[in-house]
C-alpha positions as CSV (number, residue, x, y, z in Angstrom):
1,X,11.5,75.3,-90.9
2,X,11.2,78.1,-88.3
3,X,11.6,81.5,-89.3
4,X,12.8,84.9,-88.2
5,X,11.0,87.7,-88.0
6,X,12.4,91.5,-86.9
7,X,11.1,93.4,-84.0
8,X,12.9,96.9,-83.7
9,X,16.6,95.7,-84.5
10,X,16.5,92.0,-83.6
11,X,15.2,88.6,-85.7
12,X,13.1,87.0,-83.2
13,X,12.2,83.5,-83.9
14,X,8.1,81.9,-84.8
15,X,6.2,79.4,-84.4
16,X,4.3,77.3,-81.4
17,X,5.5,76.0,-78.2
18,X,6.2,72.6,-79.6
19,X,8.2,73.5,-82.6
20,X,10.7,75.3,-80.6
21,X,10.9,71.9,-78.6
22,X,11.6,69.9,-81.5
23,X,13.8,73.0,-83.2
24,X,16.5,72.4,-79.9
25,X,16.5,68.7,-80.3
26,X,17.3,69.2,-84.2
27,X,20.0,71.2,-82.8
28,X,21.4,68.5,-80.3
29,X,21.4,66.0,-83.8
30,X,22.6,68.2,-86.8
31,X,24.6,71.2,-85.4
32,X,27.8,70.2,-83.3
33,X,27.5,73.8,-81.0
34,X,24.7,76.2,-80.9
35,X,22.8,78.7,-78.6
36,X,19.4,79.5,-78.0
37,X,18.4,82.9,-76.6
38,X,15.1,83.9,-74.6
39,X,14.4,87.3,-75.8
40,X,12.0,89.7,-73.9
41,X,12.1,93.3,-73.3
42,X,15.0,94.0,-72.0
43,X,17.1,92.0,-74.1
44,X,15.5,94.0,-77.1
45,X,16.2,97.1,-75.9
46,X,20.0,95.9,-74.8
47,X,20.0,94.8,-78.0
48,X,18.9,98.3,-80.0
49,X,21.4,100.2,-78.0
50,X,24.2,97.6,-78.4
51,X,25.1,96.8,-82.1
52,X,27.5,94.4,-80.7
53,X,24.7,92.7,-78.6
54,X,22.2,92.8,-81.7
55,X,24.5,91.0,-83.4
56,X,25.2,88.0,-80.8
57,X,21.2,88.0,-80.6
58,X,20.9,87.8,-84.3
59,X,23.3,85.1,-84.6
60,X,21.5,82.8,-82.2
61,X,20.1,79.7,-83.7
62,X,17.1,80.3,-81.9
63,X,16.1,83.6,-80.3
64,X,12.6,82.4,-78.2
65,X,10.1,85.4,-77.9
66,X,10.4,85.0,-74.1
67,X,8.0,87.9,-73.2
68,X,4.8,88.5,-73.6
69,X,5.2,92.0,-74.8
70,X,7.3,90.2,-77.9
71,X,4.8,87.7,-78.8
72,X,2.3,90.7,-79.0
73,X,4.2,92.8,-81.1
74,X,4.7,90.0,-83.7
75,X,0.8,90.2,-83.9
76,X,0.4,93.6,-84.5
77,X,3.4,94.1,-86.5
78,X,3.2,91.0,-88.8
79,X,-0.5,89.7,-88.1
80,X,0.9,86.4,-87.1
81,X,-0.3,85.0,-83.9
82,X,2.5,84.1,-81.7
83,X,3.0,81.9,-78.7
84,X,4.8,83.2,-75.9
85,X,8.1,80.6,-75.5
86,X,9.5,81.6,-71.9
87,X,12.7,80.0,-70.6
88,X,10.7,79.1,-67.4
89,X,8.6,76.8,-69.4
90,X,10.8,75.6,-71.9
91,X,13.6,74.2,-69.8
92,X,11.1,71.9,-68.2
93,X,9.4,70.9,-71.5
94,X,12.9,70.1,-72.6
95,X,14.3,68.5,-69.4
96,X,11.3,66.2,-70.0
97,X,12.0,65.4,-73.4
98,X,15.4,65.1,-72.8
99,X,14.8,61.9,-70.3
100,X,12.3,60.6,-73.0
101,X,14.8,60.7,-75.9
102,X,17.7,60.0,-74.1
103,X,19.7,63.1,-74.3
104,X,21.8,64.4,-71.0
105,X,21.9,67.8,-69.7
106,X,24.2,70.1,-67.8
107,X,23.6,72.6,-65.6
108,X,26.1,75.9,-65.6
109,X,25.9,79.0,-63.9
110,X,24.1,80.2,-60.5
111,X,25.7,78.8,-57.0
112,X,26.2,75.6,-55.3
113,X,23.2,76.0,-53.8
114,X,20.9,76.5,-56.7
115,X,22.6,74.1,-58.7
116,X,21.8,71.1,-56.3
117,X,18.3,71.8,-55.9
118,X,17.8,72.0,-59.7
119,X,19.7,68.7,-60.0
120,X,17.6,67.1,-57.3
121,X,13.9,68.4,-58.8
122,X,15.3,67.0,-62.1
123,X,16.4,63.6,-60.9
124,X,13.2,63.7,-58.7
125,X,11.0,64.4,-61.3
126,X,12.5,62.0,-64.0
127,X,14.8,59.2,-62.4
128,X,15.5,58.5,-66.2
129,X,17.2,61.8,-67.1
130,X,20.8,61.8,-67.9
131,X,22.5,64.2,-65.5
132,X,26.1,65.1,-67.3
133,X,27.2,67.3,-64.3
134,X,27.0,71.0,-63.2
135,X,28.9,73.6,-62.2
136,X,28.9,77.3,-60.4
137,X,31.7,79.3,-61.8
138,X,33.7,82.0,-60.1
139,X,32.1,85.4,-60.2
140,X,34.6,87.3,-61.7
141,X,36.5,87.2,-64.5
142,X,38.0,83.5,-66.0
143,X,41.4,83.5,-67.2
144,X,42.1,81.4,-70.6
145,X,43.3,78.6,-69.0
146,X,40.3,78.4,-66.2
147,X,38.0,79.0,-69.2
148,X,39.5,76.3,-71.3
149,X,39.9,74.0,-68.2
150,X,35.3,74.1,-68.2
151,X,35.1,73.8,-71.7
152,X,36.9,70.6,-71.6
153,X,35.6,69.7,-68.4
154,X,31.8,70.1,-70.3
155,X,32.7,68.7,-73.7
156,X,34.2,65.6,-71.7
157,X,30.7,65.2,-70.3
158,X,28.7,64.3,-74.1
159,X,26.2,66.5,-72.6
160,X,23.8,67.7,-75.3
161,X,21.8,70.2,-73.6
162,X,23.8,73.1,-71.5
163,X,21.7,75.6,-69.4
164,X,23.3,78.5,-68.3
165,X,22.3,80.8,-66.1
166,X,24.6,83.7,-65.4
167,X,21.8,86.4,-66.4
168,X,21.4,88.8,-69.4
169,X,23.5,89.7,-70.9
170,X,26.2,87.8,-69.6
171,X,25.1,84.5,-70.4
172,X,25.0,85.2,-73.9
173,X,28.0,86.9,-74.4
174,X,28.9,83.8,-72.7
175,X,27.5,81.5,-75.4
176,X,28.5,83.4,-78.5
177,X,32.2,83.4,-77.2
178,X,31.5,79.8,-76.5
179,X,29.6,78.6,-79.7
180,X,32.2,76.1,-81.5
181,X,33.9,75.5,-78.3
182,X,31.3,73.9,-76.6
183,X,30.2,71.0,-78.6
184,X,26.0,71.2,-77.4
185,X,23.2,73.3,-77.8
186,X,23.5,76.1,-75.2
187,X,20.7,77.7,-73.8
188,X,20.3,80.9,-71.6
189,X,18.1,80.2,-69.3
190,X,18.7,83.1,-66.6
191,X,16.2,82.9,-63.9
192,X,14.4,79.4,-65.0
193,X,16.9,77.6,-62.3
194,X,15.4,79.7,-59.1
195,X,11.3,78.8,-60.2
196,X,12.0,75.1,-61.9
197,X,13.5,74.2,-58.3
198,X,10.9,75.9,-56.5
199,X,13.1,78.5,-55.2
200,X,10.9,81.3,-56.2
201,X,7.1,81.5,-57.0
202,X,5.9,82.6,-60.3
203,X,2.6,84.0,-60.6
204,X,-0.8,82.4,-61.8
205,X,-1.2,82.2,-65.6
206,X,-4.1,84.9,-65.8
207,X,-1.6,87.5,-64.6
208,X,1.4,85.9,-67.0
209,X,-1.0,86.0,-69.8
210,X,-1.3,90.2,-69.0
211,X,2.2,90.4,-69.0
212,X,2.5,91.2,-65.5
213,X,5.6,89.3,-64.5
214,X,8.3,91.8,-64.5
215,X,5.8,94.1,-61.7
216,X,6.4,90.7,-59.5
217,X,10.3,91.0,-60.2
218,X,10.3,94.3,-59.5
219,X,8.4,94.0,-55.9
220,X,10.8,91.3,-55.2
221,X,14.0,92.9,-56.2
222,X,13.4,97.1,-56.4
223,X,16.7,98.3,-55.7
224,X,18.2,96.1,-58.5
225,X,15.4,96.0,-61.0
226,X,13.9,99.3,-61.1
227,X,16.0,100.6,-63.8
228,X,15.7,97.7,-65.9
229,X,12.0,97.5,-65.7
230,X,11.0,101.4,-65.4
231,X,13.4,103.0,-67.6
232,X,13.6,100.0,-70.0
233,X,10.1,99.5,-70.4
234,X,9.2,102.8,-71.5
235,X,11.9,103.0,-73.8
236,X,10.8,99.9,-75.1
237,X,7.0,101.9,-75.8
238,X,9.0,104.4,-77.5
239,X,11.2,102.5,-79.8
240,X,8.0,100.0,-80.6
241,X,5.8,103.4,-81.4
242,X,8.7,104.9,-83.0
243,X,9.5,101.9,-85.6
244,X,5.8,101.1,-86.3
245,X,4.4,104.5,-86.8
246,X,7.7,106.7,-88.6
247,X,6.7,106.2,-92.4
248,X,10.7,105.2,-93.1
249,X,10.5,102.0,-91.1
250,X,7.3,100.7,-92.7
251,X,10.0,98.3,-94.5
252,X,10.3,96.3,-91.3
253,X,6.9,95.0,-91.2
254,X,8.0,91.9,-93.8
255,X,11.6,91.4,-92.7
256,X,12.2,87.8,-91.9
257,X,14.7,85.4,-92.4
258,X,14.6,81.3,-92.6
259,X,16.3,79.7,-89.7
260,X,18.8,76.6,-91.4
């Protein structure tokens, strides 16, 4: 069994690459709705300053240590050596798996556009795969009956994986109002879509290994991500010095939990 392990406020799920594979399709076989969150940075720090967020991340059935930063923390905090688990590399792994086992997926979230390219590198790439459908939602706010009309229109598909993509931290606000409602595992995948359908580039390993993904964002998109990354990555460095250093939050260092 995978475990849980806190950095600053959040319990961030362990283990390797593989096990969180074969933790989502235990998911798809014993739990009738879940959610799996992909946990870096920003989504800490959202996370610190939001109690109610924290507690949506918490309550995931799997919260991946998405970034880099993450993965190194849980060595220097616990000692344990910890793979990185990125969306962008997951969904693939699993989209795989998914046409080897013979589970279907569905893709929500995104645009039209997006959407069909996804679809078509999918199908492309495994002719085998179970497609249960997709679907772009209106970007604004659902009323109950528009949200209830997708639910159904999902459940009625038997998918068993649903990606979302309808970035942090909308799409998980998204599943945790969702979980019980939509009967799959959920996963929220944000930008995963845009680089699995060769939409955007993602740069060599070397520089993923250092970390050095969100500079790339950042040259792409400054207007819209300086903020996050500037602002949010130092207070990130601050928190992270803050809880391993203060004498009061030594406690921390051995707070985990079991995942069921």
């Amino acid at each position: 069994m995978q475990q849980k392990r806190r950095l600053l406020k959040s319990y961030i799920t362990t283990g390797k690459f593989a096990e969180f594979v074969e933790q989502v399709f235990w998911l798809t076989d014993n739990k009738e709705s879940s959610y799996v969150c992909f946990a870096n940075v920003h989504m800490l720090v959202e996370a610190y300053q939001d109690p109610s967020f924290n507690k949506i991340l918490n309550e995931a059935d799997v919260a991946s240590p998405d970034g880099g930063p993450l993965s190194k923390l849980m060595k220097v905090q616990y000692g344990q050596q910890q793979d990185r688990v990125p969306g962008m590399d997951l969904m693939p792994r699993l989209i795989e798996e998914a046409a080897a086992r013979g589970k279907s997926v569905y893709f929500y979230g995104s645009t039209d556009d997006v959407l069909e390219a996804v679809v078509a590198t999918a199908n492309a790439k495994h002719p085998n795969l179970r497609v249960a459908g997709y679907y772009s939602p209106p970007f604004r706010q659902l009323t109950k009956e528009e949200d209830q009309s997708i639910v159904d229109m999902i459940n009625a598909t038997g998918a068993d994986l649903v990606f979302v993509a309808l970035g942090c931290p909308k799409q998980e606000r998204w599943m945790a109002e969702h979980k019980g409602r939509v009967k799959a595992c959920m996963l929220g995948v944000g930008q995963a879509y845009m680089t699995y359908a060769g939409l955007e580039k993602r740069l060599p390993k070397w520089a993923r290994d250092w970390s050095l993904e969100w500079t790339y964002r950042l040259y792409q998109e400054p207007k819209r991500l300086w903020k996050r990354y500037l602002v949010t990555n130092s207070t990130f460095v601050y928190l992270t010095l803050k809880d391993l250093l203060l004498p009061g939050n030594k406690h921390r260092k051995t707070s985990s939990v079991t995942l069921n």
